[in-house]
C-alpha positions, -999 to +999 in steps of 0.1 A: -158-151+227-158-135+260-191-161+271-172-187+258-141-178+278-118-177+248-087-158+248-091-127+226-063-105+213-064-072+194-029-075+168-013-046+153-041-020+168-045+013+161-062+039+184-070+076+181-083+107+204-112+112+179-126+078+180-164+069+200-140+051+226-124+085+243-153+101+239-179+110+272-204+092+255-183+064+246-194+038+272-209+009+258-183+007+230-156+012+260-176-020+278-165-039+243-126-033+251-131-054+283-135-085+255-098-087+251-075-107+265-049-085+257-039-053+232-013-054+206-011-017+195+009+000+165+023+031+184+029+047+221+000+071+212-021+040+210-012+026+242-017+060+263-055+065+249-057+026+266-037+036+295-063+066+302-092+040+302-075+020+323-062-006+304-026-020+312-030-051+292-011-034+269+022-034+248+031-015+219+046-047+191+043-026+159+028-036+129+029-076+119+021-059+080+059-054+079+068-084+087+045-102+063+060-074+028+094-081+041+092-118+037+080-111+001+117-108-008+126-142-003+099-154-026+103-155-066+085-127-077+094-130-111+067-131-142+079-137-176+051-120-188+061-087-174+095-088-180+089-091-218+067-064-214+095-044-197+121-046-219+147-032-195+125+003-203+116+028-172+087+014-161+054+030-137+033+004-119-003+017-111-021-008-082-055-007-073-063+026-093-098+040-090-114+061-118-101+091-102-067+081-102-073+066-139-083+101-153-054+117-139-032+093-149-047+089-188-036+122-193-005+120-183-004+084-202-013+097-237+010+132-233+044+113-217+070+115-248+100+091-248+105+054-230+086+048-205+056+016-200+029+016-177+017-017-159-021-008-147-039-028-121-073-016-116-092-023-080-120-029-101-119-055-130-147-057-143-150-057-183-168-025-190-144-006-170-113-022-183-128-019-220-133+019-209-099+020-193-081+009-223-105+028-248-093+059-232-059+056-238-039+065-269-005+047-266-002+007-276-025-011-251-027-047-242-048-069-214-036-096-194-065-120-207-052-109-243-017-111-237-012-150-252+005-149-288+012-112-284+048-096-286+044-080-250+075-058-257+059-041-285+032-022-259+031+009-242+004-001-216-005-031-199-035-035-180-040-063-156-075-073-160-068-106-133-061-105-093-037-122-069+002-110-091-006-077-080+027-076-058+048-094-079+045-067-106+058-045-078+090-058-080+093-049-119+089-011-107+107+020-110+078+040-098+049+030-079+014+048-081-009+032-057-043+042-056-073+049-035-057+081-022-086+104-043-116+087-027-126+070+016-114+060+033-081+069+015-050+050-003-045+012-006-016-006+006+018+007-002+042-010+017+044-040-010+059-016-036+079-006-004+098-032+003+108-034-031+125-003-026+105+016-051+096+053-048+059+059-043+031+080-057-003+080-037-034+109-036-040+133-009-066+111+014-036+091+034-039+104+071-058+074+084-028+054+072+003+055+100+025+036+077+017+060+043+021+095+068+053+081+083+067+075+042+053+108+035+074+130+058+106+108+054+103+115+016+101+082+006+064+088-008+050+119-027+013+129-021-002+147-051-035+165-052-042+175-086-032+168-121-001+197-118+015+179-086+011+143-105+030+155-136+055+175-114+062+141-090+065+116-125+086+141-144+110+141-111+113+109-106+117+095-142+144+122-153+167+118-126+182+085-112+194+098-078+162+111-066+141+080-077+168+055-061+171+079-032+133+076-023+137+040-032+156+036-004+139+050+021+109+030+013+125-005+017+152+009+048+114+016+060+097-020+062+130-031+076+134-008+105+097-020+115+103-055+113+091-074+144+059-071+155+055-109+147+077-118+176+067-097+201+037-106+199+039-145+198+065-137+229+040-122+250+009-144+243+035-175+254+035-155+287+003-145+289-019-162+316-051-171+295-069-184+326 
C-alpha cells in the first residue's frame, strides 16, 4: 500500500505498553506504523503509546463495533422459531460456547429445577460435537436442523446447529452466556447481547477485551471462573427481576454512550490531506 501510495488508515485501534511496538527492540515493527496514513485508536491510553513514538496522526474516535450492535435495533430480529420455543418462559442464550463452557454449563442444564429454556449456539457446529453436545444433556433437547414438524414449545434445550441468527436469538434473551472466556485468546463478542439490554455471563480470560473489562466493572457483566461462581451468577440473575433488568441496563446504556466512532472517523478522513 505504502509503494503504491495508497491512503492507509488503522480504524478502531487498540494499543498496549506490553506490545513488540514500545519495546527497545521494537524497531522494525515500529518502521510498519510509518504505513499509515493516519490512526483511529479506541482510547487516550492508545493515543499516548503513539504520541511517545512520535506519532501525531492521531485521534482517539472510539470503537465503530458500537455503532454497527446499535444499529441492530432497528432491524427485525424476530424468529418464529424461537419464539415458539420461548413460550414467554425465562430463557438463557449460550453464543459461541466452547467445550469448556459446554461442561460447565451441562451441569448446570441437567440440575436447574423449574422454568427455565436454554438456546445453545456452539462456535463449533460440526455433527459429532453437536450429537455429543445434545447426548450430554438430560432435559428435552431439540436441533435446529430437526426443528421442522416439531412442537418447539415442548423443549427444554435448543441447540443451534446453523450460523448467521446468532444475534437475533440475542434479542429473545433474559440472560446471555457468551463464550470463549475459558480458553485464548479469551471471550467472544458480547456487545450484540448488549445492546439488547441483556445481562451477561462470560469466563475469566476477558482482559484483552476493552469493551468486556469496561461491562465488567460497571456490573453489567459477571465473570465466573469455576462451576461454583457459574451457578452463583444464574441463580442471581434468574430469581430476582431487579438485579437481571438492572444489569440489563447497563449493558444497552453501554453501546449507546459509545456510539460514534463511525462519524468521527469519516469526518476526519474528509479532512485529511491524502497527498
Amino acid at each position: 500500500l505504502r509503494k503504491l501510495g495508497t491512503p492507509t488508515f488503522l480504524v478502531s485501534g487498540i494499543f498496549r505498553k506490553n506490545q513488540v511496538f514500545f519495546k527497545w527492540y521494537g524497531g522494525f515493527y515500529r518502521k510498519a506504523l510509518n504505513t499509515f496514513t493516519y490512526f483511529f485508536v479506541q482510547n487516550e491510553s492508545s493515543k499516548n503509546l503513539l504520541l511517545q513514538l512520535g506519532k501525531t496522526n492521531v485521534a482517539v474516535s472510539g470503537d465503530t463495533r458500537f455503532d454497527r450492535v446499535a444499529a441492530i435495533l432497528e432491524k427485525d430480529n424476530s424468529l418464529d422459531f424461537i419464539s415458539q420455543f420461548k413460550n414467554d418462559t425465562l430463557t438463557i442464550v449460550v453464543g459461541s460456547s466452547w467445550p469448556k463452557d459446554e461442561s460447565l454449563l451441562v451441569d448446570f442444564i441437567n440440575q436447574i429445577s423449574g422454568k427455565v429454556k436454554f438456546i445453545i449456539a456452539p462456535h463449533n457446529i460440526k455433527a459429532e460435537q453437536i450429537q455429543e453436545l445434545k447426548n450430554s444433556i438430560s432435559k428435552k433437547t431439540v436441533l435446529f436442523s430437526e426443528k421442522e414438524s416439531k412442537n418447539l414449545a415442548d423443549f427444554d434445550v435448543f441447540i443451534i446447529d446453523t450460523i448467521g441468527i446468532l444475534t437475533k436469538i440475542y434479542s429473545y434473551a433474559d440472560i446471555a452466556y457468551v463464550g470463549g472466556g475459558f480458553g485464548n485468546p479469551g471471550v467472544h463478542n458480547i456487545l450484540e447481547p448488549a445492546t439488547f439490554g441483556v445481562p451477561i455471563v462470560i469466563g475469566p480470560n476477558f482482559s484483552h477485551f476493552a469493551e468486556a473489562t469496561a461491562l465488567v466493572n460497571m456490573g453489567g457483566c459477571v465473570s465466573v471462573s469455576n462451576k461454583n461462581e457459574l451457578y452463583e451468577a444464574f441463580f442471581s440473575l434468574l430469581s430476582n427481576d431487579d438485579i437481571r433488568h438492572e444489569k440489563g441496563h447497563i449493558c444497552n446504556t453501554f453501546v449507546q454512550m459509545n456510539k460514534g466512532a463511525t462519524n468521527i472517523i469519516m469526518k476526519n478522513i474528509s479532512q485529511t490531506k491524502l497527498c
